[in-house]
N, CA, C and O atoms as a Tripos MOL2 file, in Angstrom:
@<TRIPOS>MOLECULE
protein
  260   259    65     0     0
PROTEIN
NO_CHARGES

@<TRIPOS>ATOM
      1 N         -52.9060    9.5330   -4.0700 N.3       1 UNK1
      2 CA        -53.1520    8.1170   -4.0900 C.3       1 UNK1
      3 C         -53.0970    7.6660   -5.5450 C.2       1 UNK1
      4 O         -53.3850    8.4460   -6.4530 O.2       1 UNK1
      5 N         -52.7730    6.5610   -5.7380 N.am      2 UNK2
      6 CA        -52.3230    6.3330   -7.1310 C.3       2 UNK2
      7 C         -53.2390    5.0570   -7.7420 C.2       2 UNK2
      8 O         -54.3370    4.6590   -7.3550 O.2       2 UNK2
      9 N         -52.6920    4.7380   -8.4470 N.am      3 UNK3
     10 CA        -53.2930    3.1360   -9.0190 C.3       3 UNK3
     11 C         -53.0080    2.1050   -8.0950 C.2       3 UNK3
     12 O         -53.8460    1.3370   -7.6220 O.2       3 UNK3
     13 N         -52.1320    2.1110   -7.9220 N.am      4 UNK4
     14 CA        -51.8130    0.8360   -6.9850 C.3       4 UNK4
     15 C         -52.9600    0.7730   -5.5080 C.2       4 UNK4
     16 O         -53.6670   -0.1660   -5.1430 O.2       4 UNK4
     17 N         -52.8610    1.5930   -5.1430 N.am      5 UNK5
     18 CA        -53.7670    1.5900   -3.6700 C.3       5 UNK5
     19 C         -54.8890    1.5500   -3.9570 C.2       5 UNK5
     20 O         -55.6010    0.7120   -3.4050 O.2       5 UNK5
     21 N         -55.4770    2.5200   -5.0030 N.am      6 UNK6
     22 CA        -56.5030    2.5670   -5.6570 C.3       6 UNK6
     23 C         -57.5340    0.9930   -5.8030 C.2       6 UNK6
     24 O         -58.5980    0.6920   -5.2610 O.2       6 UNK6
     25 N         -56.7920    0.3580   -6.6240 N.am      7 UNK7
     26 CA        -57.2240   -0.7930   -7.0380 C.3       7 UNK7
     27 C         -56.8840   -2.3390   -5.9810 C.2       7 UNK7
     28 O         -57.2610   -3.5070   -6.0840 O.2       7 UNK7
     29 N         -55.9120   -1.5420   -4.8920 N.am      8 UNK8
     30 CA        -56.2330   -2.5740   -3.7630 C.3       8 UNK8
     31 C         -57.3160   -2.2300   -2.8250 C.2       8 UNK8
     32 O         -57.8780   -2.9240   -1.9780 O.2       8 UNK8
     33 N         -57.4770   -1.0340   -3.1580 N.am      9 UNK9
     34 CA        -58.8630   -0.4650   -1.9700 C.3       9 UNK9
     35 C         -60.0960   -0.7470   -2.6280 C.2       9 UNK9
     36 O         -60.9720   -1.0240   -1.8080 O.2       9 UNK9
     37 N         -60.3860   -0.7700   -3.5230 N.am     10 UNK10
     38 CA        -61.1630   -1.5050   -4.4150 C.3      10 UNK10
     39 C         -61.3300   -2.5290   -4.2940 C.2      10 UNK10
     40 O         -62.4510   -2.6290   -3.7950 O.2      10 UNK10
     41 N         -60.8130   -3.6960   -4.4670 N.am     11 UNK11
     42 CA        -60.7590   -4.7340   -4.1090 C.3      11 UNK11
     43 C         -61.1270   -5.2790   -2.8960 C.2      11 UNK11
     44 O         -61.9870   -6.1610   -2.8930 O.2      11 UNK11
     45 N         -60.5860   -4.8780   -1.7840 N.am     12 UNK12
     46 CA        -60.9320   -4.6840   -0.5250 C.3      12 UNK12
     47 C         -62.0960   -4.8970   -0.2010 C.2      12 UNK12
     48 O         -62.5890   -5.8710    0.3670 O.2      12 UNK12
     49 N         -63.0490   -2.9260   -0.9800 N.am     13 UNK13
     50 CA        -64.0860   -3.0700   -0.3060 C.3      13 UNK13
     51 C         -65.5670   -3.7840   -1.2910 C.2      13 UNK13
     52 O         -66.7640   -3.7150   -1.0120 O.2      13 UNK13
     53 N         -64.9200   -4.4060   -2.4130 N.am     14 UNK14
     54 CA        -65.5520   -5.6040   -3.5000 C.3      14 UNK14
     55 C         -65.8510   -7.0060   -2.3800 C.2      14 UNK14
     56 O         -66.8390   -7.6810   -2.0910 O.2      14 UNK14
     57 N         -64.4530   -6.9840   -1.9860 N.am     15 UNK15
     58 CA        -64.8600   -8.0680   -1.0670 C.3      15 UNK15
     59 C         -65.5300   -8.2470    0.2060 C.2      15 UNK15
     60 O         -65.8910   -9.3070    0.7170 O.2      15 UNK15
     61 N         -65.6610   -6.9170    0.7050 N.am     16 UNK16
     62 CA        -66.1550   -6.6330    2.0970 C.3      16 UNK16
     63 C         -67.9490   -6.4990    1.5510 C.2      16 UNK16
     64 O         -68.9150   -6.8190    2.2440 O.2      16 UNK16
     65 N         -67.9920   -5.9480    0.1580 N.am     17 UNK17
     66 CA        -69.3120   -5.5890   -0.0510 C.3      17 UNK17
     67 C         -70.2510   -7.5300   -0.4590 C.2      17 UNK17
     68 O         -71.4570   -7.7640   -0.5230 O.2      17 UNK17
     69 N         -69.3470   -8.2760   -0.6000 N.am     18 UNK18
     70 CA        -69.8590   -9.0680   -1.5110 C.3      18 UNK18
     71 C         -70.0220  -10.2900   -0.2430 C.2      18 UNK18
     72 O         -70.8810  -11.1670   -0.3270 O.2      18 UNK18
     73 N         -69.0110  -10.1840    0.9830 N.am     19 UNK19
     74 CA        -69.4500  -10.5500    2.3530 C.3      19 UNK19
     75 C         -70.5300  -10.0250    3.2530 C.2      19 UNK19
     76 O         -71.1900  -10.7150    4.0290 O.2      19 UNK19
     77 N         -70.6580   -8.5270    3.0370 N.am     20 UNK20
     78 CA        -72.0440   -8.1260    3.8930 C.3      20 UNK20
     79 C         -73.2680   -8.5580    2.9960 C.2      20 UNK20
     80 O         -74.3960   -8.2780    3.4020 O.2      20 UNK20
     81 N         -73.1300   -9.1420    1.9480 N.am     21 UNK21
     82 CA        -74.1710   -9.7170    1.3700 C.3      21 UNK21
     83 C         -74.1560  -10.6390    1.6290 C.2      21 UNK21
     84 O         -75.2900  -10.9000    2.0310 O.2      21 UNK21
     85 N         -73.3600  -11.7340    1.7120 N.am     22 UNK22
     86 CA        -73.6510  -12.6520    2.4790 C.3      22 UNK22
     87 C         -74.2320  -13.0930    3.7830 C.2      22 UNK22
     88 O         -74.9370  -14.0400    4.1330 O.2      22 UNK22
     89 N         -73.7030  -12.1060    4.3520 N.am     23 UNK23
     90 CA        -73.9300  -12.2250    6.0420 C.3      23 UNK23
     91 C         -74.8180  -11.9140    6.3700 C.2      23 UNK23
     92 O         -75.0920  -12.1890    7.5380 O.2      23 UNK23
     93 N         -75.9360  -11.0610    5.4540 N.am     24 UNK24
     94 CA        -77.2820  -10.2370    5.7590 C.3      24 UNK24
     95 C         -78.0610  -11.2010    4.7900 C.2      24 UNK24
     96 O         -79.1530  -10.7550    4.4390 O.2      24 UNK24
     97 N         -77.6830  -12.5440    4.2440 N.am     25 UNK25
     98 CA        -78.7390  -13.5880    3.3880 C.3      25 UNK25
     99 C         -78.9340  -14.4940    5.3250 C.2      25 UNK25
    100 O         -79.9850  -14.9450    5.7830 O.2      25 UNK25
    101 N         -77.5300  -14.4790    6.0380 N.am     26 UNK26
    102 CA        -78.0150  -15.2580    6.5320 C.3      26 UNK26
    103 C         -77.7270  -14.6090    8.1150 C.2      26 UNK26
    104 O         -76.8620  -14.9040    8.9400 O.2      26 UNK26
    105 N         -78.9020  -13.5380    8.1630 N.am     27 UNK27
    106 CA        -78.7660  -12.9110    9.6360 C.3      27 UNK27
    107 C         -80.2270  -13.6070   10.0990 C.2      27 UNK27
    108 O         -81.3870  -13.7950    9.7300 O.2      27 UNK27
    109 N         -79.1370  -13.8770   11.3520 N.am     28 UNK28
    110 CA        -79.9020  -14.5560   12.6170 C.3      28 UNK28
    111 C         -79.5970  -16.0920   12.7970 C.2      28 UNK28
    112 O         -80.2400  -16.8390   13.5350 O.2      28 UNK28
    113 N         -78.5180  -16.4560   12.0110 N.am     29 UNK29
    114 CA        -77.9310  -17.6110   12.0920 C.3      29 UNK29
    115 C         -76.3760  -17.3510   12.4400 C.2      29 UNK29
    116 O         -75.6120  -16.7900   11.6550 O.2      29 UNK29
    117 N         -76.0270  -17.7990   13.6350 N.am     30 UNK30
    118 CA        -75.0110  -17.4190   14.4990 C.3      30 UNK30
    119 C         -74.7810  -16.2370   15.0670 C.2      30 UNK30
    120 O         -75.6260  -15.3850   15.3430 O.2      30 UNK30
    121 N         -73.0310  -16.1640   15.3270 N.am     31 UNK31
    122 CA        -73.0470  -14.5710   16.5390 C.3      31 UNK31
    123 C         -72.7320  -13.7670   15.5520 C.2      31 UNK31
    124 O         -73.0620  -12.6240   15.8680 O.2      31 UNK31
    125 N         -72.2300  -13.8100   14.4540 N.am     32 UNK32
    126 CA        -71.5650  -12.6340   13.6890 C.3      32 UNK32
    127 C         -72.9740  -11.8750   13.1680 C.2      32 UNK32
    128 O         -72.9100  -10.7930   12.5860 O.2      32 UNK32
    129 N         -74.5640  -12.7130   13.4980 N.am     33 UNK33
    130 CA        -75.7690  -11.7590   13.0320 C.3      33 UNK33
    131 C         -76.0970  -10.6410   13.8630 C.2      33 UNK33
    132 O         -77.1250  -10.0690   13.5000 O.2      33 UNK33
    133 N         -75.3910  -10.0370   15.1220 N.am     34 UNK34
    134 CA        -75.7060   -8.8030   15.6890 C.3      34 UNK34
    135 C         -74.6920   -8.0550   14.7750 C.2      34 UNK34
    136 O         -74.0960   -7.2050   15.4360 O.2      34 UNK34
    137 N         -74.4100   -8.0810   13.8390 N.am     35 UNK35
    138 CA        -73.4730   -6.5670   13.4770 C.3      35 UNK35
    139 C         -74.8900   -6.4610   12.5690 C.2      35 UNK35
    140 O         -75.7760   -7.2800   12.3250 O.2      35 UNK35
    141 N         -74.6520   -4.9040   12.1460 N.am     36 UNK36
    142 CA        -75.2660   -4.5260   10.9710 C.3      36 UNK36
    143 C         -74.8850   -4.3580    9.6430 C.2      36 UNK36
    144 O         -74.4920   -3.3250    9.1030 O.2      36 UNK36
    145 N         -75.1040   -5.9610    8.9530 N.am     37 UNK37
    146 CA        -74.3360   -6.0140    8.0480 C.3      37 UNK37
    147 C         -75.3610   -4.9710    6.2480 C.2      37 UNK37
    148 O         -74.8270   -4.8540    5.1450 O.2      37 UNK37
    149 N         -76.6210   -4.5110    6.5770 N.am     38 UNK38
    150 CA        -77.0200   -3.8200    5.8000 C.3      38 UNK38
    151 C         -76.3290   -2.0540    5.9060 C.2      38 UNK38
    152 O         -76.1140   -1.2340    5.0130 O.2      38 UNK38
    153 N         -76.2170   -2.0140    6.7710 N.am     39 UNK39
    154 CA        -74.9280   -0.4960    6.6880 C.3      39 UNK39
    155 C         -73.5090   -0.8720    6.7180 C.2      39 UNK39
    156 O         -72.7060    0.0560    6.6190 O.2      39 UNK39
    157 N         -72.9630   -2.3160    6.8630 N.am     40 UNK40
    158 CA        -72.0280   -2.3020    6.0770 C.3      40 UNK40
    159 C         -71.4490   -2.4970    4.9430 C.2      40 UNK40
    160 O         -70.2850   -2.2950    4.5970 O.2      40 UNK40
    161 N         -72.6190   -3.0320    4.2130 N.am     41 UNK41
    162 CA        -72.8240   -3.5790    2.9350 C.3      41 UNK41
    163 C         -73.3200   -1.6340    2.0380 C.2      41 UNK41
    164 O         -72.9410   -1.4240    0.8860 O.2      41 UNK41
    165 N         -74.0120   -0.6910    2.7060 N.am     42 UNK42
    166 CA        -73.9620    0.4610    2.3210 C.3      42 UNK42
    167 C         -72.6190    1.3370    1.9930 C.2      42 UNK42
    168 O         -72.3250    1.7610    0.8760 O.2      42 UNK42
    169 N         -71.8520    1.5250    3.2160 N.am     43 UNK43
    170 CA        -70.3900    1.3940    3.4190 C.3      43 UNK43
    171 C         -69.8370    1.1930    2.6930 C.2      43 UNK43
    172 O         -69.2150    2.0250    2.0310 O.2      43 UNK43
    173 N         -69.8430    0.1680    2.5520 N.am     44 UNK44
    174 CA        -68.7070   -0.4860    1.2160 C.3      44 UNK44
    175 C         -69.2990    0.0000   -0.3980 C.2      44 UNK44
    176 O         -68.6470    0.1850   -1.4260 O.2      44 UNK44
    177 N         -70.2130    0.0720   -0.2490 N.am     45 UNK45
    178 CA        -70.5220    0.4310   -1.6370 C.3      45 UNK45
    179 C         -70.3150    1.5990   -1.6300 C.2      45 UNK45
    180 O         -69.3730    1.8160   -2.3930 O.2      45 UNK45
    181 N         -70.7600    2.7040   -1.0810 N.am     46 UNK46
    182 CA        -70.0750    4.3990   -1.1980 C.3      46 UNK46
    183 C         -68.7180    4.4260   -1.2210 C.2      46 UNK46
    184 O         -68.1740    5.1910   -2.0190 O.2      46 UNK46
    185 N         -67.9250    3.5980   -0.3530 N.am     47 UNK47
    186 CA        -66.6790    3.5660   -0.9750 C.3      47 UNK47
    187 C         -66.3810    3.0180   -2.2750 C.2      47 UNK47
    188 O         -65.5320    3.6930   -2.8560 O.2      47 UNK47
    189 N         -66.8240    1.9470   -2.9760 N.am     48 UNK48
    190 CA        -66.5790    1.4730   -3.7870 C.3      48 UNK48
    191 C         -66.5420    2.2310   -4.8570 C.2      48 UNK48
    192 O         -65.6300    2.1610   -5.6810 O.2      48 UNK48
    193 N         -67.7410    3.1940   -4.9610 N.am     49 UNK49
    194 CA        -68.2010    3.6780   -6.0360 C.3      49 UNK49
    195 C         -67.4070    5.4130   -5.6290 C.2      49 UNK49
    196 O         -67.7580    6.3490   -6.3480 O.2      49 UNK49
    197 N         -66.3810    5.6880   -4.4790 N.am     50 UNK50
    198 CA        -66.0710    6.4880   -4.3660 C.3      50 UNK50
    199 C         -64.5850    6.3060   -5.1650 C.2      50 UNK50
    200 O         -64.1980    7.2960   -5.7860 O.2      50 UNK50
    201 N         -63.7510    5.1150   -5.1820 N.am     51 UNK51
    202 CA        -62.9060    4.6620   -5.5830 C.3      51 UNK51
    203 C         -63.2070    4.6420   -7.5450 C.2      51 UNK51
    204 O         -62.5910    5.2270   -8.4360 O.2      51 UNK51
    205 N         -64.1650    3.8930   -7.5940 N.am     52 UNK52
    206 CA        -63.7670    4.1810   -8.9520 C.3      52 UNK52
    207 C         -64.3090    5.7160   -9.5970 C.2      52 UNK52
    208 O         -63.7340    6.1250  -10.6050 O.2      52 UNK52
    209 N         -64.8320    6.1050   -9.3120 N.am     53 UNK53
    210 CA        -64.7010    7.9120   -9.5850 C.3      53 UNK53
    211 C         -63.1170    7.8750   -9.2210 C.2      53 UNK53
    212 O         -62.6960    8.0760  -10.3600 O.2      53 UNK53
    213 N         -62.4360    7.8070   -8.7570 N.am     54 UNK54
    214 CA        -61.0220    8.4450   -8.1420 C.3      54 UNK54
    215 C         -60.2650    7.4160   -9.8390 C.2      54 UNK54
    216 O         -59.3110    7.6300  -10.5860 O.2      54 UNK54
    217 N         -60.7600    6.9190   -9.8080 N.am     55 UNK55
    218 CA        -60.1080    5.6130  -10.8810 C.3      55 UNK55
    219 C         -60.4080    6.2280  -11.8900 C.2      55 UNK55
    220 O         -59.5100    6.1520  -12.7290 O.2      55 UNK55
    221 N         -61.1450    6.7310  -12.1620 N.am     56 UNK56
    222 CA        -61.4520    7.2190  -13.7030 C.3      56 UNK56
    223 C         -61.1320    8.3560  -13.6910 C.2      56 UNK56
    224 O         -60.5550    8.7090  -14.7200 O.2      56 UNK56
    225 N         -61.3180    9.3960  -12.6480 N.am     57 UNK57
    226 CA        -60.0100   10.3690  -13.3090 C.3      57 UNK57
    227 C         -58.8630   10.2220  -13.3510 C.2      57 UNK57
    228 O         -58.0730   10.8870  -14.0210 O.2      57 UNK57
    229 N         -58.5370    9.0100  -12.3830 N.am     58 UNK58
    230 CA        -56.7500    9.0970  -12.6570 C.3      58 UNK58
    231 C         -56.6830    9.0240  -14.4840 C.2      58 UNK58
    232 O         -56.0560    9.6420  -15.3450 O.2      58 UNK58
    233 N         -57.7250    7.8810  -14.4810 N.am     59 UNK59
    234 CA        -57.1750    7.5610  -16.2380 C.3      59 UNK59
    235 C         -57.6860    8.3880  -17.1420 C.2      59 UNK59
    236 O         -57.6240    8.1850  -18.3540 O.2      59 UNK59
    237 N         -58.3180    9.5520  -16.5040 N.am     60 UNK60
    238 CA        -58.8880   10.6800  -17.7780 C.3      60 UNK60
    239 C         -57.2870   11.4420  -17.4720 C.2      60 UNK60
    240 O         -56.8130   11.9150  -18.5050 O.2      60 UNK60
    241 N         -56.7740   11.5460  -16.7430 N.am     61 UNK61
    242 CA        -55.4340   12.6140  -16.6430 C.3      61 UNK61
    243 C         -54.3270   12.0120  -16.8420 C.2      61 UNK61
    244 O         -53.2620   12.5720  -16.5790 O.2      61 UNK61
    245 N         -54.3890   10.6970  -17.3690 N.am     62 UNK62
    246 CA        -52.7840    9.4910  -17.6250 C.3      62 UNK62
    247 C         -51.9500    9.5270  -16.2930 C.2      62 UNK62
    248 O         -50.7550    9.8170  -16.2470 O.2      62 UNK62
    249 N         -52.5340    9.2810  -15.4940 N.am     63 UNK63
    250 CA        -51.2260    9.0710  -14.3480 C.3      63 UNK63
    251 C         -50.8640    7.4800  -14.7770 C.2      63 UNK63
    252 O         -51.5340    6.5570  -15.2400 O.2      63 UNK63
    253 N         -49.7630    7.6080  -14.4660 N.am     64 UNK64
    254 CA        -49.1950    6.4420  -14.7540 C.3      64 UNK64
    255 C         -49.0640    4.9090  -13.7750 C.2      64 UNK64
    256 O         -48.8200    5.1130  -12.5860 O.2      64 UNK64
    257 N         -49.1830    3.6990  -14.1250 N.am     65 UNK65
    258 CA        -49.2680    3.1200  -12.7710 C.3      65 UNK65
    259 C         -48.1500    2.9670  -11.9950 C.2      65 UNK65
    260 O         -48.2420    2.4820  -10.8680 O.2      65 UNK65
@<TRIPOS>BOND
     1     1     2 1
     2     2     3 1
     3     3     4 2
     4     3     5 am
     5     5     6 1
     6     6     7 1
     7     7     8 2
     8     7     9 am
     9     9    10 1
    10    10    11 1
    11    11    12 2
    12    11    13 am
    13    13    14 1
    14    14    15 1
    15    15    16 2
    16    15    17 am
    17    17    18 1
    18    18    19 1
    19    19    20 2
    20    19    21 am
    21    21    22 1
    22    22    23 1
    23    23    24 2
    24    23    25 am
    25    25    26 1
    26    26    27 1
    27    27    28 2
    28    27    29 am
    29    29    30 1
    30    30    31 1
    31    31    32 2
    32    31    33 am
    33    33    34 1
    34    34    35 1
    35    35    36 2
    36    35    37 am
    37    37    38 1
    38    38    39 1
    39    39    40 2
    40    39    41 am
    41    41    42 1
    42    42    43 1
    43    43    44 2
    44    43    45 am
    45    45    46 1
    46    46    47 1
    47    47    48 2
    48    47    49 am
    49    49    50 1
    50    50    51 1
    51    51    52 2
    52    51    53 am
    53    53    54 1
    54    54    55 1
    55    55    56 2
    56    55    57 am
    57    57    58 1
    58    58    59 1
    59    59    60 2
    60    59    61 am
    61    61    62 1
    62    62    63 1
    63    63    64 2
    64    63    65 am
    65    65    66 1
    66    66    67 1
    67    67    68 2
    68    67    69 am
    69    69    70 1
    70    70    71 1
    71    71    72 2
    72    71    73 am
    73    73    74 1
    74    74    75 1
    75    75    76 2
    76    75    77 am
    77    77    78 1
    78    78    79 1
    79    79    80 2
    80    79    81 am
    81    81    82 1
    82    82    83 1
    83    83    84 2
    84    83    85 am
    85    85    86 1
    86    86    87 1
    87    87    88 2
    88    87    89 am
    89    89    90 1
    90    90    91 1
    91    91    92 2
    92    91    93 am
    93    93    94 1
    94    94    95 1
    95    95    96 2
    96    95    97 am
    97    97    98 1
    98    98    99 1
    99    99   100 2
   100    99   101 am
   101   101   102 1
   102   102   103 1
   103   103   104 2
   104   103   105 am
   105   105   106 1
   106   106   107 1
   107   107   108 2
   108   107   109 am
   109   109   110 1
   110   110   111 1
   111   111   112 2
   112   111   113 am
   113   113   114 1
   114   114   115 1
   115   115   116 2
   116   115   117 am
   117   117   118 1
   118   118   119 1
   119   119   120 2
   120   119   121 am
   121   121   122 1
   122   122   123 1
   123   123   124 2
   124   123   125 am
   125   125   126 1
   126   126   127 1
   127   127   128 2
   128   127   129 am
   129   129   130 1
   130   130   131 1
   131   131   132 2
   132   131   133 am
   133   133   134 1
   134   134   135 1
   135   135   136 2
   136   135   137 am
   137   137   138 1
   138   138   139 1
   139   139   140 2
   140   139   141 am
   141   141   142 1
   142   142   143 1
   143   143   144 2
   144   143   145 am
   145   145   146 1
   146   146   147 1
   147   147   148 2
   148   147   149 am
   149   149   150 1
   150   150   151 1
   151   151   152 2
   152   151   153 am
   153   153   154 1
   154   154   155 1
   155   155   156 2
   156   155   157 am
   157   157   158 1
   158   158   159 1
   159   159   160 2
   160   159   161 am
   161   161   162 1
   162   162   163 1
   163   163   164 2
   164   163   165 am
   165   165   166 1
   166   166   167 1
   167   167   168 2
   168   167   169 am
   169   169   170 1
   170   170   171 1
   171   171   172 2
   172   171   173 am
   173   173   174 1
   174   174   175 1
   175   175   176 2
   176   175   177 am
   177   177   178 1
   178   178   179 1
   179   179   180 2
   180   179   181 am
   181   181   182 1
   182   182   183 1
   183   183   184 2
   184   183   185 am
   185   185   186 1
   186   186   187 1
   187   187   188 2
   188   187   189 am
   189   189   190 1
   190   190   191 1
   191   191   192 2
   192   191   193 am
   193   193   194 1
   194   194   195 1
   195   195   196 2
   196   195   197 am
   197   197   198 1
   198   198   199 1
   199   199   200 2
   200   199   201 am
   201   201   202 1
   202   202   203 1
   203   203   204 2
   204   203   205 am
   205   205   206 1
   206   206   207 1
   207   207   208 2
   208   207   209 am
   209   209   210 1
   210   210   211 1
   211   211   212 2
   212   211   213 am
   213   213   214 1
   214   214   215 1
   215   215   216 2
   216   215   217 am
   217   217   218 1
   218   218   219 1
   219   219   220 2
   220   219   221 am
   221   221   222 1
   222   222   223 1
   223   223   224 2
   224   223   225 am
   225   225   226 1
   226   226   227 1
   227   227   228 2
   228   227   229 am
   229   229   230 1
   230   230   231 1
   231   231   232 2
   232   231   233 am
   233   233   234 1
   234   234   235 1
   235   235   236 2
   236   235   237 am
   237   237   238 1
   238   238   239 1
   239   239   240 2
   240   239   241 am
   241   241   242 1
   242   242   243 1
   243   243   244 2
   244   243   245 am
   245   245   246 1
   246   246   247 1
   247   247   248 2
   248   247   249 am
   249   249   250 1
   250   250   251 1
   251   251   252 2
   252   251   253 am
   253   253   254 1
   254   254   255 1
   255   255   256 2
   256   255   257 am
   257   257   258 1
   258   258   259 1
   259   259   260 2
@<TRIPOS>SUBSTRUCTURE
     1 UNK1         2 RESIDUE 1 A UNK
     2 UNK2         6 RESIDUE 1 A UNK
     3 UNK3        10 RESIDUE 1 A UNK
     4 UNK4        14 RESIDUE 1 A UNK
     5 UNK5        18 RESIDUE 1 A UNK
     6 UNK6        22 RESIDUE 1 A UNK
     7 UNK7        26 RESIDUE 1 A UNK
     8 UNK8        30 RESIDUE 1 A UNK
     9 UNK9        34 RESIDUE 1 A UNK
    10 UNK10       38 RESIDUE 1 A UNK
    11 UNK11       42 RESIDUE 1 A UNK
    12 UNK12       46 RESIDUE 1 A UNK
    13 UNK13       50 RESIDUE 1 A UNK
    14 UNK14       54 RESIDUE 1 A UNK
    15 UNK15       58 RESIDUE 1 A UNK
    16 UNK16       62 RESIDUE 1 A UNK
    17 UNK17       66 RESIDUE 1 A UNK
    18 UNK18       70 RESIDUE 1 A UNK
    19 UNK19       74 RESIDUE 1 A UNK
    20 UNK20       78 RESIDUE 1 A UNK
    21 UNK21       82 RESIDUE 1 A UNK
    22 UNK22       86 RESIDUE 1 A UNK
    23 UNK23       90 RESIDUE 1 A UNK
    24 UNK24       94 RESIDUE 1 A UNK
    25 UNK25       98 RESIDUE 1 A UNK
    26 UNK26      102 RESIDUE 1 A UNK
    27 UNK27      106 RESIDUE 1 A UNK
    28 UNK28      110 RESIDUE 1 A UNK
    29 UNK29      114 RESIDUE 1 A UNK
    30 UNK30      118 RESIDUE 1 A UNK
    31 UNK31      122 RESIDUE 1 A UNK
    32 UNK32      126 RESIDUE 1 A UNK
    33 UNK33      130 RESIDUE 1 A UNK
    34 UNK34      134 RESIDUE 1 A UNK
    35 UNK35      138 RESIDUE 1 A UNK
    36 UNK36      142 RESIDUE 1 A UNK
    37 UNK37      146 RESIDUE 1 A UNK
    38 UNK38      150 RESIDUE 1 A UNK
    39 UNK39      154 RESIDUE 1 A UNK
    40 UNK40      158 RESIDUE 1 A UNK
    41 UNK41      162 RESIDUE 1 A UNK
    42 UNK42      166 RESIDUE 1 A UNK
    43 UNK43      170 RESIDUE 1 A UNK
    44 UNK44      174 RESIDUE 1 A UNK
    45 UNK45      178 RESIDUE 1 A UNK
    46 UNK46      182 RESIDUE 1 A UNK
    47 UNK47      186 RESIDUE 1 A UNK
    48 UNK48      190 RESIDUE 1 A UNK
    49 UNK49      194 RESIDUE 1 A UNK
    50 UNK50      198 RESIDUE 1 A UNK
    51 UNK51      202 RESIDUE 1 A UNK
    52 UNK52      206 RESIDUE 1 A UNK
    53 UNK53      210 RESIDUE 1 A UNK
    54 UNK54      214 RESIDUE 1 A UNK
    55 UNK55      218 RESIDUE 1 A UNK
    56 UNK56      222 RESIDUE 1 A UNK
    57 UNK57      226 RESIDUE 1 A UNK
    58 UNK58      230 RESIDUE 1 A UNK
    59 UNK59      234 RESIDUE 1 A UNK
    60 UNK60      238 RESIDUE 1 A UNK
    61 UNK61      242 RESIDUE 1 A UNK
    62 UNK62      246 RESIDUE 1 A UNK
    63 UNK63      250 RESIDUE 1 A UNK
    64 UNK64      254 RESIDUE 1 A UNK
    65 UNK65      258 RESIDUE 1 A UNK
């Protein structure tokens, strides 16, 4: 996996993490409040923070983008 995917999967789950924060300010207001947006907001952050570990060694070893 390279830079490119890297930093769209990143992105991704930046935005997925920064929506289950939202959605868990306002659970119990509408239908989308039965998911569990505090384990998906977990979720996304282990990925997140799994991605940039993967990100920083690419750039400790120069892969190129």
């Amino acid at each position: 996996m390279g830079w490119k995917l890297s930093l769209l999967l990143a992105g991704l789950a930046s935005g997925i993490l920064l929506l289950a924060g939202w959605m868990q300010a306002r659970r119990g207001i509408g239908r989308l409040s039965f998911l569990p947006w505090d384990y998906v907001m977990i979720a996304a952050a282990i990925v997140l923070i799994g991605l940039l570990g993967h990100m920083a060694i690419l750039w400790r070893d120069g892969w190129p983008v």
